[in-house]
Backbone as CSV, one residue per row, in Angstrom:
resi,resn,N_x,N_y,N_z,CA_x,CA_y,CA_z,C_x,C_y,C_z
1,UNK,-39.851,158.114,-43.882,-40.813,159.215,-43.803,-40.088,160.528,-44.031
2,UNK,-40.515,160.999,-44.930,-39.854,163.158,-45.222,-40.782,163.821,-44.790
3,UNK,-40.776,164.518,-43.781,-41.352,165.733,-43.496,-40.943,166.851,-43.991
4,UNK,-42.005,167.598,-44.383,-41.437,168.843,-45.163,-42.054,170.433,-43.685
5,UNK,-40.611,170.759,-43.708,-40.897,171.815,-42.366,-41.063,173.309,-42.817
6,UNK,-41.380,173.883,-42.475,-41.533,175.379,-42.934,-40.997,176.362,-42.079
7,UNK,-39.868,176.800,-41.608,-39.631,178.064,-40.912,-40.382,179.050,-40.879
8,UNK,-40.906,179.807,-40.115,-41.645,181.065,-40.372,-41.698,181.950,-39.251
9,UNK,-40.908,182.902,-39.116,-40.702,183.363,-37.675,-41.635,184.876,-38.062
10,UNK,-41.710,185.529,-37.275,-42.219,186.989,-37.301,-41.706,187.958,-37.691
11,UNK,-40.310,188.171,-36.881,-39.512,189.184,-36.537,-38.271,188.527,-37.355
12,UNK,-38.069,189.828,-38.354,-37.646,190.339,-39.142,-36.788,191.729,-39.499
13,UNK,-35.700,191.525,-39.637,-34.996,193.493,-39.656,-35.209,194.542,-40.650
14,UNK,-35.518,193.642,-41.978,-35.935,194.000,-43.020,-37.064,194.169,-43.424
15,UNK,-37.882,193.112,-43.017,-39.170,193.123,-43.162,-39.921,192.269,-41.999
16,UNK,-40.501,192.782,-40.851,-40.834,192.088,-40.301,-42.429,191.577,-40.310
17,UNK,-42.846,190.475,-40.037,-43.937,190.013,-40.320,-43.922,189.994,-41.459
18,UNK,-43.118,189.210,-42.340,-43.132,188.795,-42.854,-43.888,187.698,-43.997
19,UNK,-43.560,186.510,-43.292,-44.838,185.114,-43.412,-46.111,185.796,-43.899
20,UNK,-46.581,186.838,-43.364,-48.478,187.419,-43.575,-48.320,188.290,-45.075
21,UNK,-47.234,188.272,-45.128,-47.136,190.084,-46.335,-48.075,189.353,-47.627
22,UNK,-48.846,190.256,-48.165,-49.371,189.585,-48.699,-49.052,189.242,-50.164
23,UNK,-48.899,188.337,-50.675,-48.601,187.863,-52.255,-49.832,187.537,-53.031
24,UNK,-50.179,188.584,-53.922,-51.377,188.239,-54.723,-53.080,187.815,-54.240
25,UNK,-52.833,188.192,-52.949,-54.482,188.333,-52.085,-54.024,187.182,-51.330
26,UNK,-53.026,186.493,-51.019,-52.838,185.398,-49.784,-51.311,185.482,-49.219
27,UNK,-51.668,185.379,-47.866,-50.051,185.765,-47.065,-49.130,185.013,-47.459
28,UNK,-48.066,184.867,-47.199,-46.830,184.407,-48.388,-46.707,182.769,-47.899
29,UNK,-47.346,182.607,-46.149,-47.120,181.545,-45.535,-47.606,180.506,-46.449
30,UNK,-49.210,180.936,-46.717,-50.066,179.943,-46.924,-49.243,179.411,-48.540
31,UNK,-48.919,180.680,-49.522,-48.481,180.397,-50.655,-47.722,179.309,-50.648
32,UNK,-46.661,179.591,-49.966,-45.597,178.198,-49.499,-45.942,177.278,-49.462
33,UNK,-47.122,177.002,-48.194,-47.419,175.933,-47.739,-48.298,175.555,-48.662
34,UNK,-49.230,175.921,-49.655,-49.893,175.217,-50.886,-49.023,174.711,-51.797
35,UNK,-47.670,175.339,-52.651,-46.331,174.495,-52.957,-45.895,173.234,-52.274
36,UNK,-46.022,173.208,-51.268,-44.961,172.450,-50.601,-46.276,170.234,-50.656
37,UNK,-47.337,171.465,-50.511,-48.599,170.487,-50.311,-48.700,169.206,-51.718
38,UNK,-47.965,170.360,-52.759,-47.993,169.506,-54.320,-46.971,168.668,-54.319
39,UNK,-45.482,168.968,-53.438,-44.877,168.082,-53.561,-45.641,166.155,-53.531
40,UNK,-44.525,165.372,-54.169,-45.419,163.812,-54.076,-44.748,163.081,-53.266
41,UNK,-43.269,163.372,-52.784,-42.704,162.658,-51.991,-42.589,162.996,-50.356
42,UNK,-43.424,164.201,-50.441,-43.402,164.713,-48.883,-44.568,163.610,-48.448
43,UNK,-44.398,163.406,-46.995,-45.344,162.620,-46.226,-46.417,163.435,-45.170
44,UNK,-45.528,164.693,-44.948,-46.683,165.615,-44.030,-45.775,167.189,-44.253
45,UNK,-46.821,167.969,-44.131,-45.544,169.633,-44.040,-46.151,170.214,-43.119
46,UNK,-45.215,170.758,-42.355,-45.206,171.524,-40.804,-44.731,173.047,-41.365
47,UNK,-45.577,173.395,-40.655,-45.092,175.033,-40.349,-44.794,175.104,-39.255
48,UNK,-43.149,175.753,-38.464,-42.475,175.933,-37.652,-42.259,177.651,-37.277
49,UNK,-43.366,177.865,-36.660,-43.043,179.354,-36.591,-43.109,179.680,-34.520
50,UNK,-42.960,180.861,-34.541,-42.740,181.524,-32.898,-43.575,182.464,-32.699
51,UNK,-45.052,182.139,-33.436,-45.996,183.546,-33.630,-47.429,183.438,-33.484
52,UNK,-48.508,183.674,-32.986,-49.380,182.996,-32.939,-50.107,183.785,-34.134
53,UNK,-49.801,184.880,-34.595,-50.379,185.329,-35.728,-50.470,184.615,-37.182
54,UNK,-48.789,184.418,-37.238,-48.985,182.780,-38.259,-49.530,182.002,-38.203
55,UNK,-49.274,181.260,-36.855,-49.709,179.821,-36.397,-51.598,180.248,-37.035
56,UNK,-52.163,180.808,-36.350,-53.929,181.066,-36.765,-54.008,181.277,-38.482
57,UNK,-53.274,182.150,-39.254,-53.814,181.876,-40.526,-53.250,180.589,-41.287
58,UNK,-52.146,179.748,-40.803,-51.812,178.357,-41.211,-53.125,177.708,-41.109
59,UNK,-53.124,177.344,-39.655,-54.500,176.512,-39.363,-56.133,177.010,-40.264
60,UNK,-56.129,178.068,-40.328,-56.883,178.767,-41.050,-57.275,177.756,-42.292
61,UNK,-56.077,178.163,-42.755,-55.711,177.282,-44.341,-55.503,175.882,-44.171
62,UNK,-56.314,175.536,-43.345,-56.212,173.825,-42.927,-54.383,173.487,-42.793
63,UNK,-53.472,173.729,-42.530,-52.036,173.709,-42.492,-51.951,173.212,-40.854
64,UNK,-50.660,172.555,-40.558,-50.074,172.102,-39.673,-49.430,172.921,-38.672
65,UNK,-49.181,173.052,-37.343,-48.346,174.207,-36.917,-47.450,173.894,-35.613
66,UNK,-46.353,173.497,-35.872,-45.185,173.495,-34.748,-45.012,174.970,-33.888
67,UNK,-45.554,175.261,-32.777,-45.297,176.441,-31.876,-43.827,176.326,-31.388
68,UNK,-42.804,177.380,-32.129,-41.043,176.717,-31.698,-40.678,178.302,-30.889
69,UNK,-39.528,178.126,-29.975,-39.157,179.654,-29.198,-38.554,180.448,-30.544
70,UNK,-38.714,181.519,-30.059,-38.378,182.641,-30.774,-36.696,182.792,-30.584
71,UNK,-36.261,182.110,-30.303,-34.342,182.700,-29.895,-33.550,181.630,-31.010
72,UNK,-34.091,181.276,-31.689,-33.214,180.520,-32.675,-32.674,181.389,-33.664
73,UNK,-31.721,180.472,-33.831,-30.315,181.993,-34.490,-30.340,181.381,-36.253
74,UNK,-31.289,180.030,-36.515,-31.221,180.108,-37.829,-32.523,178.965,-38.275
75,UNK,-32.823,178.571,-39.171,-34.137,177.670,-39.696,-33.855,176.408,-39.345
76,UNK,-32.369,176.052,-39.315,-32.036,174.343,-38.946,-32.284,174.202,-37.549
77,UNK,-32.363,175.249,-36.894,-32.551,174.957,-35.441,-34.114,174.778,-35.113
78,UNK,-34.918,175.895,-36.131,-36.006,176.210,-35.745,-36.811,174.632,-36.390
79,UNK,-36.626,174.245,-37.503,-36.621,172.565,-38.128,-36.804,171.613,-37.172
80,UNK,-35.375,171.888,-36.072,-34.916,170.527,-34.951,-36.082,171.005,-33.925
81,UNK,-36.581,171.741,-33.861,-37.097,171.535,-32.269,-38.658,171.311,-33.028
82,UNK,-38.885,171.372,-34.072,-40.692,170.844,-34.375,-40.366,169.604,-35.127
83,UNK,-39.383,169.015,-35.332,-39.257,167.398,-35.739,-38.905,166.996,-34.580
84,UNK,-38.515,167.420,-32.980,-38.800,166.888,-31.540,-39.832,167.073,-31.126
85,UNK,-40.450,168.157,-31.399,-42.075,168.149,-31.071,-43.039,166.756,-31.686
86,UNK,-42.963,166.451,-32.672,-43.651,165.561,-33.440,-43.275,164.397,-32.845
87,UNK,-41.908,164.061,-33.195,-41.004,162.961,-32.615,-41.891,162.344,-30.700
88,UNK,-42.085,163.579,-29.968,-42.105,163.314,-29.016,-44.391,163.500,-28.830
89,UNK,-44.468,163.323,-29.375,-46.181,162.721,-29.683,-46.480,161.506,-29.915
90,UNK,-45.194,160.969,-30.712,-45.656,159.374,-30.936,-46.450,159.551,-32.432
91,UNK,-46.381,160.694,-32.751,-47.097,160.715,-33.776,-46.487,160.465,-35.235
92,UNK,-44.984,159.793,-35.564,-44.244,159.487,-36.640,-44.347,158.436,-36.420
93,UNK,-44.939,157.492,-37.030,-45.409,155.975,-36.416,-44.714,155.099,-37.981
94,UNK,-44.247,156.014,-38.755,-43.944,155.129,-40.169,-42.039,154.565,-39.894
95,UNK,-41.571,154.066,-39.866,-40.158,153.109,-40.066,-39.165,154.695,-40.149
96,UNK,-38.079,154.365,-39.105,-37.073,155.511,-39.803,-36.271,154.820,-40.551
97,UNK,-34.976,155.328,-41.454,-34.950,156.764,-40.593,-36.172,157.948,-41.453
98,UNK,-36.115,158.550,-40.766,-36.806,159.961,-40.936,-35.929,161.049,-41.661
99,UNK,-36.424,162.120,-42.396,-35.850,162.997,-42.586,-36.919,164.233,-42.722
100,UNK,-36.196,165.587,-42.642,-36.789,166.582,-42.575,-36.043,167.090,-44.185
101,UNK,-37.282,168.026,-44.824,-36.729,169.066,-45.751,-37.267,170.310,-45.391
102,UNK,-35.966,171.489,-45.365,-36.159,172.459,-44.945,-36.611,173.558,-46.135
103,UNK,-37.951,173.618,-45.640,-38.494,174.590,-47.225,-38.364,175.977,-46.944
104,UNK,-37.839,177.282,-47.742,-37.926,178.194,-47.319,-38.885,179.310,-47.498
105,UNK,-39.014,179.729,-46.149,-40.831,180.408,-45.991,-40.859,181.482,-46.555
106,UNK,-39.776,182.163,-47.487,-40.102,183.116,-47.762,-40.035,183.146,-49.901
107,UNK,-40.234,181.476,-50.214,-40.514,181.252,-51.681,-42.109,181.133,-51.860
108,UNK,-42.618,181.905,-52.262,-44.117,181.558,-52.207,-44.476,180.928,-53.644
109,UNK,-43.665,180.636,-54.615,-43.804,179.934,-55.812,-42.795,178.679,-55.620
110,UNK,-42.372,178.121,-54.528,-41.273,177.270,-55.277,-41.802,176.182,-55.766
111,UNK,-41.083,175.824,-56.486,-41.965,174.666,-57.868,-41.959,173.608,-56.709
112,UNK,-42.907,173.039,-56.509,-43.227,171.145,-56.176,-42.351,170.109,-56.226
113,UNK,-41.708,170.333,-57.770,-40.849,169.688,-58.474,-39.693,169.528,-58.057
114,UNK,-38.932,170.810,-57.512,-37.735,171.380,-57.198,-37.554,170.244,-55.498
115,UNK,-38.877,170.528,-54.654,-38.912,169.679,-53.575,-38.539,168.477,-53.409
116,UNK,-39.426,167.371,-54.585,-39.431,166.111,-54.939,-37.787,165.830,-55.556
117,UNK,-37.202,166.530,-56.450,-35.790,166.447,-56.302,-35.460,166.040,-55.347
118,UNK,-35.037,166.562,-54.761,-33.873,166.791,-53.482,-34.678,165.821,-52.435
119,UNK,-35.794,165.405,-52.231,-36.507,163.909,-51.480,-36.152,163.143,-51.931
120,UNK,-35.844,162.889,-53.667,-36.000,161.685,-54.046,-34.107,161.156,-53.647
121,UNK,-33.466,161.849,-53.391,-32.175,161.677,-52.810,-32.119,160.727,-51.356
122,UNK,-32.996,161.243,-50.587,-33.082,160.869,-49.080,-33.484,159.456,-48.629
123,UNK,-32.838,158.360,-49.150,-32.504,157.335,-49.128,-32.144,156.236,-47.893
124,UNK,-31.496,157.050,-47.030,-31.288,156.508,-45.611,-29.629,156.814,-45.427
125,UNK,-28.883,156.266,-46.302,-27.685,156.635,-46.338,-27.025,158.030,-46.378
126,UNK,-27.921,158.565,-47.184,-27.639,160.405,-47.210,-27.823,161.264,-45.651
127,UNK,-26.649,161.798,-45.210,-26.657,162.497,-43.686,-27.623,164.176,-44.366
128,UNK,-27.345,164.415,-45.213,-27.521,165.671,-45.654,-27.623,165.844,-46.688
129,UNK,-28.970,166.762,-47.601,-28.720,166.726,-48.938,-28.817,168.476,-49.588
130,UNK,-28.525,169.047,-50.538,-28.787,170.152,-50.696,-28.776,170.289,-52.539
131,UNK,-29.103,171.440,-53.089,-28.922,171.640,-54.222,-28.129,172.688,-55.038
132,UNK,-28.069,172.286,-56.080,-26.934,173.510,-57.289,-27.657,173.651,-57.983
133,UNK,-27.324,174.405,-59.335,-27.458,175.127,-60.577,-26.424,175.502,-61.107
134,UNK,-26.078,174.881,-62.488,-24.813,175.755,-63.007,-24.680,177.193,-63.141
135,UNK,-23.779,177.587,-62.737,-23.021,179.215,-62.881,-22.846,179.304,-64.933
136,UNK,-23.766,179.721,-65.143,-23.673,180.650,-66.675,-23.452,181.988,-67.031
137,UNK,-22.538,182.537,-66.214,-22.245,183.825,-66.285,-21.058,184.381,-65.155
138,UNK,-20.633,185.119,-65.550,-19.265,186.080,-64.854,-19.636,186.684,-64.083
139,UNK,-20.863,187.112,-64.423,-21.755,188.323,-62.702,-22.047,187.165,-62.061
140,UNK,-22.833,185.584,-62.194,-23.016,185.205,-60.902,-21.951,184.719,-60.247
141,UNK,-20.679,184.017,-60.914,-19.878,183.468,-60.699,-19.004,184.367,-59.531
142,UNK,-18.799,185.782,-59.504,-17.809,186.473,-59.005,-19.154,187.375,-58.217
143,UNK,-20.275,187.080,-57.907,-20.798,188.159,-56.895,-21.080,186.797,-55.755
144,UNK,-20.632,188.183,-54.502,-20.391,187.746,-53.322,-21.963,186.886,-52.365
145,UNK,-22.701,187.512,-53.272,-24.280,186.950,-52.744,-24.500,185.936,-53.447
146,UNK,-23.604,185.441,-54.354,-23.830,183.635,-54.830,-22.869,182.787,-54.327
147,UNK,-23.243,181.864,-53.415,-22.546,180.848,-53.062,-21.924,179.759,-53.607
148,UNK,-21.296,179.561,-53.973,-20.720,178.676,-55.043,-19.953,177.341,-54.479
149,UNK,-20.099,176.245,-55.136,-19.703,174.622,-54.429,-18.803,174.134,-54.866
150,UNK,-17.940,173.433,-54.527,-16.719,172.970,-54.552,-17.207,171.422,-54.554
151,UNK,-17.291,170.273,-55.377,-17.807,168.974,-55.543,-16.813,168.102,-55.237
152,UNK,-16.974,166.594,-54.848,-15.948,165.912,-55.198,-16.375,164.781,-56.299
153,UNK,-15.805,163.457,-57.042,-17.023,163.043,-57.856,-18.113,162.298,-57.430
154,UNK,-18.019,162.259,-55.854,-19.379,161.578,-56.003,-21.033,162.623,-55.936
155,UNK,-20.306,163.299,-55.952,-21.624,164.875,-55.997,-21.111,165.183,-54.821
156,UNK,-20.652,165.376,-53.850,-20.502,166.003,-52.553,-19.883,166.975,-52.026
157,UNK,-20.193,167.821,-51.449,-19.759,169.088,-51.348,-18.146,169.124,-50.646
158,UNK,-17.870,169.923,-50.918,-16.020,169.879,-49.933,-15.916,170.737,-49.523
159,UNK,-16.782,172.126,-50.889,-16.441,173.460,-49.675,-18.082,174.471,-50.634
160,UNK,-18.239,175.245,-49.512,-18.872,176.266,-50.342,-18.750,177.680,-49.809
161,UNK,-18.063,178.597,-51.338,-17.607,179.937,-50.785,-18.538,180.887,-51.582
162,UNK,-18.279,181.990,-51.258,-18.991,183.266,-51.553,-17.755,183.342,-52.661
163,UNK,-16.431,182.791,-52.962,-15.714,183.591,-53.911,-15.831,182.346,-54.741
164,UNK,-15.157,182.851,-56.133,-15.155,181.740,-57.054,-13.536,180.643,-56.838
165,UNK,-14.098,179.232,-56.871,-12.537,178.365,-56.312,-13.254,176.656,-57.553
166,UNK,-12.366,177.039,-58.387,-10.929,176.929,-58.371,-10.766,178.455,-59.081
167,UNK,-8.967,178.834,-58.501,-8.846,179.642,-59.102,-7.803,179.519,-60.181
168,UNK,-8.327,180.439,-61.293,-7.621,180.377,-63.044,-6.705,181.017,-62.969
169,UNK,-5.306,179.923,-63.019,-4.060,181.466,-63.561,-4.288,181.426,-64.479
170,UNK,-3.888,183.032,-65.206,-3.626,183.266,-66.526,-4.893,183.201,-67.698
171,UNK,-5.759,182.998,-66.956,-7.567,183.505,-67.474,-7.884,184.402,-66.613
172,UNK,-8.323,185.162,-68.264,-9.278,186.283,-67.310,-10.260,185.439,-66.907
173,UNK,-10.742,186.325,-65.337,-11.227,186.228,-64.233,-13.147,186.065,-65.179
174,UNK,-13.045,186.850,-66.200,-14.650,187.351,-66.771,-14.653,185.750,-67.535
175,UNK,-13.770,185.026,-67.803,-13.987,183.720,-68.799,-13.718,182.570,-67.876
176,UNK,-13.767,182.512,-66.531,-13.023,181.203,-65.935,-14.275,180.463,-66.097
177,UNK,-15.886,180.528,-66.139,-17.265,179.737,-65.704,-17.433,179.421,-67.241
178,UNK,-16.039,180.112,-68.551,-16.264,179.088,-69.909,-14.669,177.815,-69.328
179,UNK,-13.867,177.872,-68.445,-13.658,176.687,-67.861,-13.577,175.512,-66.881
180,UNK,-14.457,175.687,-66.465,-14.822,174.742,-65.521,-16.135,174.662,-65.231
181,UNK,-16.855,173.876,-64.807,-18.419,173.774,-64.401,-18.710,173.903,-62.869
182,UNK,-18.769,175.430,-62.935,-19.132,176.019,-61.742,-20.268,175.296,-61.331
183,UNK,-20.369,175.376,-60.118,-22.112,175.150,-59.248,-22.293,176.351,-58.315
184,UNK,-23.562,176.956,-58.460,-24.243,177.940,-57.325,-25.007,177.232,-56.471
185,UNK,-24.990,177.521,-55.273,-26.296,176.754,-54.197,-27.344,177.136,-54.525
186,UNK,-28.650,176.600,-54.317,-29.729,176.676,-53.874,-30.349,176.319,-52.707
187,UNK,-30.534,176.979,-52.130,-30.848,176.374,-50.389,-31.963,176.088,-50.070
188,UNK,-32.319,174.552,-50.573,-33.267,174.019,-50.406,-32.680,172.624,-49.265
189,UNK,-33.127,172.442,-48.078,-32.182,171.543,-47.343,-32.892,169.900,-47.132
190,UNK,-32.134,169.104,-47.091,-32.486,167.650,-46.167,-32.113,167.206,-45.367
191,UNK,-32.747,166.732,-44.576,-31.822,166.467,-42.972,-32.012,164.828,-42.716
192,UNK,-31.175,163.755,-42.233,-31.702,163.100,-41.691,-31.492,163.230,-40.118
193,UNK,-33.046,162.846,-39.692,-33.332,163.619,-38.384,-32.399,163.230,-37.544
194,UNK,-31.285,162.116,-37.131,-30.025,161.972,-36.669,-29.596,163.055,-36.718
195,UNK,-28.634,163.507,-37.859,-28.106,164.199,-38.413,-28.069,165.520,-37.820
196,UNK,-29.615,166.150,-38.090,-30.195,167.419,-37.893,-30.213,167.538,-36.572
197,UNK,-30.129,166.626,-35.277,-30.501,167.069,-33.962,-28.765,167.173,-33.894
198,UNK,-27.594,166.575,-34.382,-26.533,166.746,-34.243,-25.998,168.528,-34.887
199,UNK,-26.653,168.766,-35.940,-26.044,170.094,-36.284,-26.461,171.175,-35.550
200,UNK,-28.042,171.085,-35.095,-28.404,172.154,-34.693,-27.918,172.401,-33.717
201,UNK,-27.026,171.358,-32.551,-26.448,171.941,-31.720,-24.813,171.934,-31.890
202,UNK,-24.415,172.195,-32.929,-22.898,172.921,-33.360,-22.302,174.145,-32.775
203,UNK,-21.454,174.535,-32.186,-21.815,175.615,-31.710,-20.943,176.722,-33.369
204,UNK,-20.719,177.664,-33.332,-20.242,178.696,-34.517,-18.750,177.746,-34.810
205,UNK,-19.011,177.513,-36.047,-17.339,177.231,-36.451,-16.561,178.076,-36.962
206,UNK,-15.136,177.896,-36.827,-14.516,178.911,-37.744,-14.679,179.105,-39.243
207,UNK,-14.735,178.269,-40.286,-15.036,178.388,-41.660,-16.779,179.112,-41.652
208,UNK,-17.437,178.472,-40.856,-19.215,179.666,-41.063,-18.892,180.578,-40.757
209,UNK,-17.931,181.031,-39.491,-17.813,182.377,-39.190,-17.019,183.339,-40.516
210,UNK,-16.014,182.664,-40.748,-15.625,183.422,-41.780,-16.286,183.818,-43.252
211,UNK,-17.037,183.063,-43.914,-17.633,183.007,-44.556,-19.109,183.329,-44.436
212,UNK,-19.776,183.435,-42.969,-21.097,183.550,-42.524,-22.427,182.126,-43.314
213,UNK,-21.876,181.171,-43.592,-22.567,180.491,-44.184,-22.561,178.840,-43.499
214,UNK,-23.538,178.746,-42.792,-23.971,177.844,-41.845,-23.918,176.228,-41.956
215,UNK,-23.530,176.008,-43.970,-23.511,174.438,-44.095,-21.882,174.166,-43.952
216,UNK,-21.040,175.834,-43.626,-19.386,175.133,-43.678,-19.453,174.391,-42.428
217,UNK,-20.317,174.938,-41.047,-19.520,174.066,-40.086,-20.040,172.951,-39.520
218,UNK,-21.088,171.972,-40.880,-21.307,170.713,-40.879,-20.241,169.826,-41.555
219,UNK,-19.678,170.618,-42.535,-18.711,170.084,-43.282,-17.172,169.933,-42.022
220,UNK,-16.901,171.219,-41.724,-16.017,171.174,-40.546,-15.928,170.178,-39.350
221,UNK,-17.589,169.749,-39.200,-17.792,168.891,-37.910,-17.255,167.601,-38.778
222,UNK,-17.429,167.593,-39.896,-17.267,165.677,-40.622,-18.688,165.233,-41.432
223,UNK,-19.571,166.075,-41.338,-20.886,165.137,-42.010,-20.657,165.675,-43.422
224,UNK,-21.362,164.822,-44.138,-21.368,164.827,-45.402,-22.608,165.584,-46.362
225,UNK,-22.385,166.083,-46.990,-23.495,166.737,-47.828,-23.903,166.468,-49.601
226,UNK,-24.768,166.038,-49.484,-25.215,165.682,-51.113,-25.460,166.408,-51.673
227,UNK,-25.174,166.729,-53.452,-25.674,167.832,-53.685,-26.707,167.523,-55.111
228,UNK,-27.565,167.848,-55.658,-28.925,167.297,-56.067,-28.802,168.824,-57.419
229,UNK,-28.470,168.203,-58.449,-29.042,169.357,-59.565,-30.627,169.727,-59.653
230,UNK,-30.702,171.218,-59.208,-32.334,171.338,-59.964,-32.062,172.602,-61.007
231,UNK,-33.551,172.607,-61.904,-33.420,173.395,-62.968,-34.399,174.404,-62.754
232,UNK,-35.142,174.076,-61.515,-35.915,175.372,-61.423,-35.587,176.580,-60.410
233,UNK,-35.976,177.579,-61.014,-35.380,178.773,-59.947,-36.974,179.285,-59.491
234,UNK,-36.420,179.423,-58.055,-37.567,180.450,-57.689,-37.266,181.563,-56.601
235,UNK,-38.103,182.774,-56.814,-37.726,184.143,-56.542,-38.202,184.005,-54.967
236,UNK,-36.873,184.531,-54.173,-37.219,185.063,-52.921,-37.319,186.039,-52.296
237,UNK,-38.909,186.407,-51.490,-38.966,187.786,-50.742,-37.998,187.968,-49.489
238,UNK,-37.481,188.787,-49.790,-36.287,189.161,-48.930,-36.725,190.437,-48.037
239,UNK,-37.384,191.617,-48.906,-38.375,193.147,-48.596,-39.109,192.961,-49.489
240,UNK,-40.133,194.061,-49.036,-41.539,194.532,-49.402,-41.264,195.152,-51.527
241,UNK,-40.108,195.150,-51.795,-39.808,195.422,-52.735,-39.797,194.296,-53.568
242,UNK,-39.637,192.938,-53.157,-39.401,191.784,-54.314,-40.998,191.365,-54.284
243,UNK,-42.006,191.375,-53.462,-43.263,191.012,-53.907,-43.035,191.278,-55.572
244,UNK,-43.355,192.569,-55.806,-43.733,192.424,-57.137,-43.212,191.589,-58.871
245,UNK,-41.476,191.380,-58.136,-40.592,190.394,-58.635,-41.281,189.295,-58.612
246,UNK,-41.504,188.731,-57.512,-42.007,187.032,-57.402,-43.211,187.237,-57.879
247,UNK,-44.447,187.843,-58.121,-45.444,187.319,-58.694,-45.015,187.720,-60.302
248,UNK,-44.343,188.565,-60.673,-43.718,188.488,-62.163,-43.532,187.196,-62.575
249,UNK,-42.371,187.202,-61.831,-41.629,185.399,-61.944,-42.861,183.993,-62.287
250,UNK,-43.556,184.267,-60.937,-44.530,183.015,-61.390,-45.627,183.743,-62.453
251,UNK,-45.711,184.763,-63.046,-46.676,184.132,-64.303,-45.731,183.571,-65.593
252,UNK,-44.455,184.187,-65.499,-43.998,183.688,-66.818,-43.284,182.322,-66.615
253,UNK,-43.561,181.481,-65.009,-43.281,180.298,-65.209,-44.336,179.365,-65.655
């Protein structure tokens, strides 16, 4: 069984209230959660929010709604405690293992497609799955807001930094992504629900701390991470300024 979960908290530094802002005459929640609905390999999708303002226009929109505390410090946590909510209803009645995919609430176009990827991975054997995109360029390759993956050959992650690794002697720095086949993340997540009740209580590792990026200190603990090529990109509201980006984006997709 894949459950597809939805983070959606309120409070926000940048933009708060978020989830409601509206995208094209509907709050960004529902947008999501109509994406997520097309996926074919999801079995149910939860919205996981700490708000009752969400929670009412989900249900609204006929949508699902995990009520989770507000003190969670990131989406994998906020994930684990509404796949224990469910878990503890009796209401996952299909064979585990189980897994969760962590959709993020603030893509209100992400393709269907992009979802069903990264499910069709979740196999039983996979602890963790995530996705790339090749690096085609010198600006994404060397900016600090693209995360970039370190593979081994069976697809699996070893490391993922904000800088570019491996590093090129004796190439310029602007030509190293014409040698080697970079990967950028896409943070689209899979959990198997084992797995996921084990990370969310990790406490800060040293490699996330240094890096601020939350899948090093699964890698640090020992679990393993899959990594799943997709080809679709989709635009995320971050502020009140990328609305008009993301509905660009989805007409010319």
């Amino acid at each position: 069984m894949i459950i597809g979960i939805i983070p959606a908290r309120y409070g926000s530094t940048r933009f708060p209230g978020k989830p409601l802002a509206d995208i094209g005459g509907k709050p960004m929640i529902v947008r999501v959660l109509e994406q997520a609905w097309q996926a074919q390999l999801l079995d149910r999708v939860v919205v996981a929010t700490d708000d009752e303002r969400i929670a009412e226009v989900v249900r609204q929109a006929g949508g699902e709604v995990a009520m989770t505390h507000s003190d969670h410090v990131n989406g994998t946590q906020r994930c684990q405690e509404a796949y224990a909510q469910l878990a503890g209803t009796g209401s996952l009645s299909a064979p585990g293992p189980h897994y969760v995919v962590n959709i993020q609430g603030d893509e209100p176009f992400i393709n269907p497609a992009q979802i069903d990827e990264l499910a069709a991975v979740l196999d039983g054997s996979v602890e963790l799955a995530t996705q790339m995109s090749p690096v085609e360029s010198a600006e994404i390759l060397h900016s600090t807001g693209e995360v970039k993956i370190v593979l081994n050959a069976k697809q699996e992650a070893l490391y993922f930094s904000r800088q570019p690794i491996p590093f090129f002697r004796d190439v310029d720095p602007a030509r190293w992504h014409e040698h080697h086949p970079y990967q950028r993340h896409v943070g689209l997540y899979g959990y198997r629900a084992d797995i996921l009740e084990k990370i969310a209580a990790l406490p800060i590792m040293p490699l996330q701390q240094a890096e601020s990026l939350e899948q090093l200190a699964w890698l640090e603990a020992g679990y393993c991470i899959k990594l799943v090529t997709t080809v679709h990109q989709s635009q995320a509201v971050d502020d009140p300024s990328d609305i008009d980006r993301a509905l660009q984006s989805s007409r010319q997709g």
